[in-house]
C-alpha positions as CSV (number, residue, x, y, z in Angstrom):
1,X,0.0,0.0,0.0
2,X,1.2,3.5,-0.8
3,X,2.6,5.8,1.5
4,X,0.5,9.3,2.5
5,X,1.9,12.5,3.1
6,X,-0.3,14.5,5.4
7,X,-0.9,18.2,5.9
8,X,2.1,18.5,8.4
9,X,4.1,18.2,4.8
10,X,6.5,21.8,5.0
11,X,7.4,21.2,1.0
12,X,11.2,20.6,1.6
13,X,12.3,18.0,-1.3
14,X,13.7,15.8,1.1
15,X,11.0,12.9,0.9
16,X,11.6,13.2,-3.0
17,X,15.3,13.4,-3.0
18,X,15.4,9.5,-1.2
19,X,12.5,7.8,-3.2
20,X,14.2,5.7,-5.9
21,X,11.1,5.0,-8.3
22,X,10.2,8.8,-8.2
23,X,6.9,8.5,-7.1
24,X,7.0,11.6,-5.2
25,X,5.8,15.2,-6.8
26,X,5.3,18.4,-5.7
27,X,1.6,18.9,-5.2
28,X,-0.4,21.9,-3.9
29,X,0.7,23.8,-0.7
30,X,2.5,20.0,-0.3
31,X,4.3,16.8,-1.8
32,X,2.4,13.9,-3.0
33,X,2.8,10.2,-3.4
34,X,1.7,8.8,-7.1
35,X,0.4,5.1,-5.5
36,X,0.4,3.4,-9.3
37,X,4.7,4.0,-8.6
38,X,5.3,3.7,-4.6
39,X,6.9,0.3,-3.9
40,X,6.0,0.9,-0.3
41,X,10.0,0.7,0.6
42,X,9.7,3.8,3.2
43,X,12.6,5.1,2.5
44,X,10.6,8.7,2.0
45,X,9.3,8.0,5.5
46,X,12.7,7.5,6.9
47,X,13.6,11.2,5.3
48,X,10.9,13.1,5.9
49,X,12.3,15.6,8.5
50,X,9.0,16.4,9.8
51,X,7.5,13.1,10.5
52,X,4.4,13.9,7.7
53,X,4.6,10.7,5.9
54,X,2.9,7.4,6.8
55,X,1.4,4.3,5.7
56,X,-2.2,4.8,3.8
């Protein structure tokens, strides 16, 4: 299942920068997780400085 990146998102890259399919975009007002790509690996959840990414 595809990661979610919740409202606490602060737009820094990071999450983007360490997902190695690219299935992380920059949405609107925050970053967002295409679920057709996401392998589910966590490494965005792992870089997320914030702590707003999580399991769907």
């Amino acid at each position: 299942m595809a990661r979610v990146i919740s409202d606490e998102c602060i737009s820094c890259g990071a999450c983007a920068d360490t997902c190695p399919v690219e299935a992380i975009s920059e949405g609107d007002g925050k970053y967002v997780v295409d679920a057709d790509k996401c392998i589910d690996c966590g490494a965005c959840e792992d870089g997320c400085p914030v702590g707003a990414i999580s399991e769907a």
